[in-house]
C-alpha positions in Angstrom: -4.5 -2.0 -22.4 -5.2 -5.3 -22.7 -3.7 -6.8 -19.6 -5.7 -3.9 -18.0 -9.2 -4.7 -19.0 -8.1 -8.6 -17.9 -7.9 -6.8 -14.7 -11.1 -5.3 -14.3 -12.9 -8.6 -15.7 -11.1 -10.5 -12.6 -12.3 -7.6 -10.4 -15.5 -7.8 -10.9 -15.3 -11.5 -11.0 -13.9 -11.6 -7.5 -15.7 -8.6 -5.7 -19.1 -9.1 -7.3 -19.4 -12.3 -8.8 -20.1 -11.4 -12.1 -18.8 -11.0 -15.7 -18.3 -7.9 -17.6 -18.1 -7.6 -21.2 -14.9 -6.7 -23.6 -17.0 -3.6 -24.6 -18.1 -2.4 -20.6 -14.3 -3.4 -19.4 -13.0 -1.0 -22.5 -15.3 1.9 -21.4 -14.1 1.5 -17.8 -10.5 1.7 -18.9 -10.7 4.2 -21.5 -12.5 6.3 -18.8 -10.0 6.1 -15.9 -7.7 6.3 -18.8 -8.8 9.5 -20.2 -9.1 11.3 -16.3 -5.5 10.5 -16.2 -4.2 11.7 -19.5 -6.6 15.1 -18.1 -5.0 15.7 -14.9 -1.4 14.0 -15.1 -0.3 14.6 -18.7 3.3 17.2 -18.2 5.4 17.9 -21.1 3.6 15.3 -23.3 4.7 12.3 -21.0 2.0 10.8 -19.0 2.6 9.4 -15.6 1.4 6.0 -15.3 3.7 4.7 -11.6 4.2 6.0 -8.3 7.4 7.6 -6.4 9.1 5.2 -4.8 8.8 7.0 -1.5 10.6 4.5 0.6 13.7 5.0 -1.2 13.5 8.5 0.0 13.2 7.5 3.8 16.1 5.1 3.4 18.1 7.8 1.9 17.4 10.4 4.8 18.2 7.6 6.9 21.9 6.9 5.5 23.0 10.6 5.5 21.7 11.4 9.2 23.9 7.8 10.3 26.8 8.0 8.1 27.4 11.7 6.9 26.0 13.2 10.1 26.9 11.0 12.3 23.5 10.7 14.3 24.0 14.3 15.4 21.0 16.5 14.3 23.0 19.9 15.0 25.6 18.3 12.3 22.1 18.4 9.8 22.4 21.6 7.6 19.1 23.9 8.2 18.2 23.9 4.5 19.0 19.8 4.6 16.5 19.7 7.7 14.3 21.9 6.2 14.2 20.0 2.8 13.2 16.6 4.9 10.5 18.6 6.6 8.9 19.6 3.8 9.0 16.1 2.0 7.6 14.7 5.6 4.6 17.3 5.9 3.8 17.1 1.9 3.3 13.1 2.1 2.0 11.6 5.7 -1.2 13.8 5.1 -1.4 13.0 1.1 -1.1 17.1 0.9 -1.2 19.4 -2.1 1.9 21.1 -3.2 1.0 24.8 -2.2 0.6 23.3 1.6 4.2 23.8 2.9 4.4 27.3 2.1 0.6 28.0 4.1 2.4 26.6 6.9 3.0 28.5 9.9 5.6 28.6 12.5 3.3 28.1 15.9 0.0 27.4 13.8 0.2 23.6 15.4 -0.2 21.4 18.5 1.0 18.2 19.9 -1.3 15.8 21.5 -0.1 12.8 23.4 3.5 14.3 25.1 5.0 17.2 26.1 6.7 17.5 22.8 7.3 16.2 19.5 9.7 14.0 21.4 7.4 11.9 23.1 3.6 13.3 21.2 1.5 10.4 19.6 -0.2 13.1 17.1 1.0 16.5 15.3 -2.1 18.7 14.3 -1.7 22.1 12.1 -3.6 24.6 10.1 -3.0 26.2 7.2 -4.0 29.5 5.8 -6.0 29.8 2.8 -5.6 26.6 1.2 -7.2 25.9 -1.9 -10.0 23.7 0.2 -11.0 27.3 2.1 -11.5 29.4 -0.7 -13.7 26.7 -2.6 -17.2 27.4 -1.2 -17.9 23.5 -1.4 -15.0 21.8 0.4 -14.4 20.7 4.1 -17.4 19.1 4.1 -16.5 15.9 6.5 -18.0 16.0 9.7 -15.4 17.2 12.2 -15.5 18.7 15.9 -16.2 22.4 16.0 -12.8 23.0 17.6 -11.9 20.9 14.1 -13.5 22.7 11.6 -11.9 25.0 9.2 -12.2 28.7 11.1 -12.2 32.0 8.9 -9.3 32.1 6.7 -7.7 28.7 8.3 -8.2 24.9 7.1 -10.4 22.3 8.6 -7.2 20.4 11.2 -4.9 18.4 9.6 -3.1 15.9 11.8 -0.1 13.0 11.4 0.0 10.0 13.5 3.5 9.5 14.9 4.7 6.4 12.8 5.8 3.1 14.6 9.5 3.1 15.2 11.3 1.0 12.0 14.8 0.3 11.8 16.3 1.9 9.2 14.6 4.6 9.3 14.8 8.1 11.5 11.6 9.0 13.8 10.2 12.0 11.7 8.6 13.0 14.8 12.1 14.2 16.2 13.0 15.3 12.8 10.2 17.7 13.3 11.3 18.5 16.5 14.6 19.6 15.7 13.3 21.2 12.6 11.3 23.6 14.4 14.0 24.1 17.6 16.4 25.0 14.8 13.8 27.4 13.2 12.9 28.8 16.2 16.7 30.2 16.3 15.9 32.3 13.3 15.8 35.5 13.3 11.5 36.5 13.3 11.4 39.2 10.3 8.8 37.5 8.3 5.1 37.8 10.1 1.5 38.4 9.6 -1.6 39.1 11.8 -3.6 35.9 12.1 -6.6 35.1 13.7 -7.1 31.8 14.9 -9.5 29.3 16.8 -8.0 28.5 20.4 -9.9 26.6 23.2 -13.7 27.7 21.7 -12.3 31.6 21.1 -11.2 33.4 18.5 -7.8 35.2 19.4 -4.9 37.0 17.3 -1.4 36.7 17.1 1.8 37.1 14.8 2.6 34.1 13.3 5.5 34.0 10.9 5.8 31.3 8.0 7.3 27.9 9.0 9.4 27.7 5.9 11.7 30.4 5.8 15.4 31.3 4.0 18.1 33.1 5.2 19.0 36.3 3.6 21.7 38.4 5.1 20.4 39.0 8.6 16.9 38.4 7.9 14.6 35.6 6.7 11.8 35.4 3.8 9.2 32.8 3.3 9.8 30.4 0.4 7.5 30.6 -2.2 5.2 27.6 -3.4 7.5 27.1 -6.6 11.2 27.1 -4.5 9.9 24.7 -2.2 8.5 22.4 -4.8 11.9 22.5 -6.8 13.9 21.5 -3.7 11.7 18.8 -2.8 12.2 17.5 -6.9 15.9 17.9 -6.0 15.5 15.8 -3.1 13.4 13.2 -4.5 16.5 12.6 -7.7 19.3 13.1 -5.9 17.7 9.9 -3.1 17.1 7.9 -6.6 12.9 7.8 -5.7 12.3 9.0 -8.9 13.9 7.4 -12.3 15.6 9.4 -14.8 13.4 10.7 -17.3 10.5 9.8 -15.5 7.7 12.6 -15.7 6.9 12.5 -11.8 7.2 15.4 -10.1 6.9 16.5 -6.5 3.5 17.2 -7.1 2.8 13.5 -7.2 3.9 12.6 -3.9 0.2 13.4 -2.7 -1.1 11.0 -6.1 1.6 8.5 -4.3 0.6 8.5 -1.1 -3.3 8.4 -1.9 -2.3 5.5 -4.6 -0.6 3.2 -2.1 -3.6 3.7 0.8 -6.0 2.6 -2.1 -4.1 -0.2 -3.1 -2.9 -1.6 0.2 -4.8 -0.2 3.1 -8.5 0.3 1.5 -10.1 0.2 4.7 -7.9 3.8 5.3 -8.8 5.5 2.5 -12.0 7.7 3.4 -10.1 8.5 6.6 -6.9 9.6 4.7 -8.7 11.5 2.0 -10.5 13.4 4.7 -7.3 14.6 6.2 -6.3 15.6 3.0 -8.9 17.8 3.0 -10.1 16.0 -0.3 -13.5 13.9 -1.3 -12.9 10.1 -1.8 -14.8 10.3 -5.4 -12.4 13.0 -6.3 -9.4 11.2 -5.3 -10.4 7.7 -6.5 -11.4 9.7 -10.2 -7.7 11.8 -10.2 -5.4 10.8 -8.0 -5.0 7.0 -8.4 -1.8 5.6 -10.3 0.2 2.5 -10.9 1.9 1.3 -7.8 5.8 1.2 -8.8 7.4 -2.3 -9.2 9.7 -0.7 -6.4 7.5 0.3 -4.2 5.0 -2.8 -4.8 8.1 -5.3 -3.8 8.9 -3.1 -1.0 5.5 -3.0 0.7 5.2 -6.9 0.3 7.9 -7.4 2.1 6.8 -5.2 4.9 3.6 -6.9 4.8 5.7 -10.4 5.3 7.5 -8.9 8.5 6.7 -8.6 12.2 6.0 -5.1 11.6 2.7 -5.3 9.5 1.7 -1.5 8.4 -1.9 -1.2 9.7 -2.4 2.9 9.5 -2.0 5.2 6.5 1.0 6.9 8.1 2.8 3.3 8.8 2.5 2.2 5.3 4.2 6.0 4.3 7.2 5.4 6.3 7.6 1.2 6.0 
């Protein structure tokens, strides 16, 4: 507590030139303090530091070169799936129900002809908790953009700069979805969607799907959020005991903008279909000792992370 109100004294020292009391520096704390005990208390442990997300991109990394020898036909479809999900819950700081609102053709790729060579992936999804709460998607978008009857406001990820050690998540994508495609389609619904300025209708089936004898069912919020735990523990990201959850990788990825690429916050938190005041009051957390060595170093190197989605995947 202490060390923490010395840090908001120096912040305000620095950024405003002026002192703050013992008394106004408690308040501030015990505020912020008291948001997080609100929102991220789980089974009487509170969760003060981030995922270390990285670890989880070096992991994926290690099993495509080593156990799978480069080869993404060698990847398991669940094992593809799993890194999917982990890919589309944290480049766009997303909330936990959004992989299972997904939908199988309910994107686009701008930039290339596919994922392959596409600078930006942009998707919908359907009913999020932003479209049924009669005061969200209020940032200023396109009309093409905007959220459209029962469909989000676009969502879109940057394709990240090409790192060594680490897979292009782009192509992961892109073999994800080939691979899906070869699924057999039992699991659809009617949507309507927004297409060139016209509404139009189609059956779209759920992107994240399971196989079950001959056929396939969606996964349910809960599954996918268990597998992406599993994923997340068995890649070391998250340290035993620890609290953390797969529901903090959005808290994660909003926390490390905030703290390293300010500048890309607004922008982020809009994409996320969130408001900055909302994120800054619930979402913020301690930046990892991991993670905060990690991201220095990547700060130090030739490759300095200078968008949201570079600092994800450093």
């Amino acid at each position: 507590m202490e060390e923490t109100e010395y840090a908001v004294k120096r912040l305000f020292k620095l950024a405003y030139e002026m002192t703050v009391g013992s008394s106004t520096s408690t308040v501030i704390v015990s505020a912020a303090k008291s948001r997080r005990t609100v929102r991220l208390a789980n089974d009487g442990k509170m969760v003060e530091d981030t995922i270390s997300i990285y670890i989880v991109w070096n992991w994926i990394f290690i099993k495509f070169t080593t156990v799978f020898r480069n080869n993404w036909d060698d990847v398991p479809y669940k094992t593809l799936s799993d890194w999917a999900v982990f890919g589309l819950r944290l480049l766009p700081a997303g909330r936990p129900q959004d992989p299972s609102l997904m939908y199988l053709d309910l994107h686009e790729v701008i930039g290339g002809d596919s994922l392959l060579t596409a600078t930006r992936f942009v998707f919908r999804l359907r009913l999020p908790k932003d479209v049924l709460l009669a005061q969200a998607n209020k940032r200023k978008r396109k009309r093409s953009e905007r959220q459209f009857g029962e469909l989000s406001s676009e969502v879109y990820i940057d394709r990240p700069t090409a790192r060594r050690g680490r897979v292009d998540f782009f192509v992961l994508l892109h073999h994800f979805l080939r691979r899906r495609r070869k699924l057999r389609q039992v699991a659809h619904e009617h949507l309507r969607f927004f297409s060139n300025g016209a509404a139009v209708a189609k059956n779209w089936a759920p992107l994240f799907v399971f196989v079950a004898g001959t056929n396939t069912k969606p996964y349910q919020r809960s599954s996918l959020s268990l597998r992406t735990l599993a994923l997340l523990r068995e890649a070391g990201a998250i340290p035993k005991g620890s609290p953390l959850k797969a529901e903090h990788i959005r808290h994660t990825a909003l926390t490390l903008v905030h703290a390293f690429l300010p500048e890309k916050f607004e922008e982020t938190t809009a994409n996320a279909r969130h408001t900055v005041e909302t994120a800054t009051n619930t979402y913020i957390l301690r930046v990892d000792k991991r993670s905060r060595e990690h991201i220095a170093a990547a700060f130090n190197s030739d490759k300095v992370p200078t968008t949201a989605v570079d600092l994800l995947t450093c």
